[in-house]
C-alpha positions in Angstrom: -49.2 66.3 -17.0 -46.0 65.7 -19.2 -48.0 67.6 -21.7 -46.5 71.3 -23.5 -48.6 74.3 -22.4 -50.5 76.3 -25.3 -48.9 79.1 -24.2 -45.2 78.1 -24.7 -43.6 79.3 -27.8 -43.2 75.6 -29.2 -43.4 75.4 -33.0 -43.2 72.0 -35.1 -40.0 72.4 -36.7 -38.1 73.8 -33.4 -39.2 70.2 -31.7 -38.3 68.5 -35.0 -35.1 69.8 -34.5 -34.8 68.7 -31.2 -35.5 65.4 -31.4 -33.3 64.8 -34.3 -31.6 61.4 -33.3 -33.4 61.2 -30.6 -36.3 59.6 -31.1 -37.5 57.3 -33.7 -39.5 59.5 -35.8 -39.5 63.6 -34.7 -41.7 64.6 -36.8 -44.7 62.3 -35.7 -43.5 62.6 -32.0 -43.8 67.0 -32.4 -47.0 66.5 -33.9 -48.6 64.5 -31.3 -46.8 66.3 -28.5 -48.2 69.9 -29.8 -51.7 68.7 -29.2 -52.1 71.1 -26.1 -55.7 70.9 -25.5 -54.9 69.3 -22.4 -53.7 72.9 -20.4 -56.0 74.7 -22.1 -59.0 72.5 -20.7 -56.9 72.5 -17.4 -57.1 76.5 -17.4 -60.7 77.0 -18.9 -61.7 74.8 -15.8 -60.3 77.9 -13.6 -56.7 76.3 -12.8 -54.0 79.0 -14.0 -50.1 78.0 -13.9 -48.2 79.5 -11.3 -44.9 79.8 -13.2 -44.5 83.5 -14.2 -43.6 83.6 -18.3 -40.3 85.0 -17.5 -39.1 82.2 -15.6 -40.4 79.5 -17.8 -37.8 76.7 -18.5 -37.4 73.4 -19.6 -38.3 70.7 -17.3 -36.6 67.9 -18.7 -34.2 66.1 -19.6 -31.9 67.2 -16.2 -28.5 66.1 -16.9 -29.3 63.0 -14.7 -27.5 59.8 -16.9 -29.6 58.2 -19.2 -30.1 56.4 -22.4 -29.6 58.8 -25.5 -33.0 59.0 -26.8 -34.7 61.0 -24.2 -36.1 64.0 -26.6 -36.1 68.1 -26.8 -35.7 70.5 -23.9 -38.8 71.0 -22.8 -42.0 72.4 -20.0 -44.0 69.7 -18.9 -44.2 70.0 -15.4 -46.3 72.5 -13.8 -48.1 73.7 -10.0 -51.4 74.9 -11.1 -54.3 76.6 -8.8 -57.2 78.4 -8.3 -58.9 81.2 -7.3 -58.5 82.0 -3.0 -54.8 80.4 -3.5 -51.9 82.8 -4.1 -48.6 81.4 -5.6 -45.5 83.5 -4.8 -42.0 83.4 -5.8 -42.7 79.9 -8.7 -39.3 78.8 -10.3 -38.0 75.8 -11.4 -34.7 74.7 -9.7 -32.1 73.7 -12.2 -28.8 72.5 -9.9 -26.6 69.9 -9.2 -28.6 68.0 -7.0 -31.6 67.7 -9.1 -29.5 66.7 -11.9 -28.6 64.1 -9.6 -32.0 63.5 -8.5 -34.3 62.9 -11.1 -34.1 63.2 -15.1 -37.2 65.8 -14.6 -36.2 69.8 -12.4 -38.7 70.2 -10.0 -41.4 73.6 -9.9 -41.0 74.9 -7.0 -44.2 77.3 -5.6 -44.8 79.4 -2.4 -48.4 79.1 -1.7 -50.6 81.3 0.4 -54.5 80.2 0.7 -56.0 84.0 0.8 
């Protein structure tokens, strides 16, 4: 979704702080970003996120090269399901390869239809 979950601990001034020389204007990117209606539609709809709170992480930036401005460390990048599907063993794989692979880490997800 590249959007911030409601219930991820973001606060305005952390991703102010982030973005600090990073993009053009932090304060109106945060803002804009921390409008997380979009999860919270996604979950009221029955969809839940797989990724247990403990093992939530940033999703991007990976280490992968790129031009300076890419933003804050943060979780955009979700497996969501719904009820009769069982997600087991959710992480998100942080490593040299997918630093190489893509400038987002991938969520991994076990799934069981049950």
């Amino acid at each position: 979704f590249n959007a911030l979950s409601d219930e991820d601990p973001y606060t305005h001034e952390s991703l102010v702080a982030d973005m600090q020389g990073r993009t053009a204007d932090p304060a109106a990117t945060a803002t804009i970003m921390l409008d997380r209606q979009l999860l919270a539609a996604t979950r009221a709809a029955g969809f839940r996120d797989t990724l247990p709170s403990a093992a939530r992480t940033h999703t991007i930036p990976s280490h992968l090269p790129r031009p300076a401005n890419q933003g804050a460390r943060l979780r955009i990048d979700y497996v969501l399901v719904s009820d009769g599907i069982e997600a087991m063993n959710a992480r998100v794989i942080q490593s040299d390869a997918a630093d190489r692979a893509s400038d987002h880490y991938p969520v991994v997800v076990d799934l069981r239809a049950g």
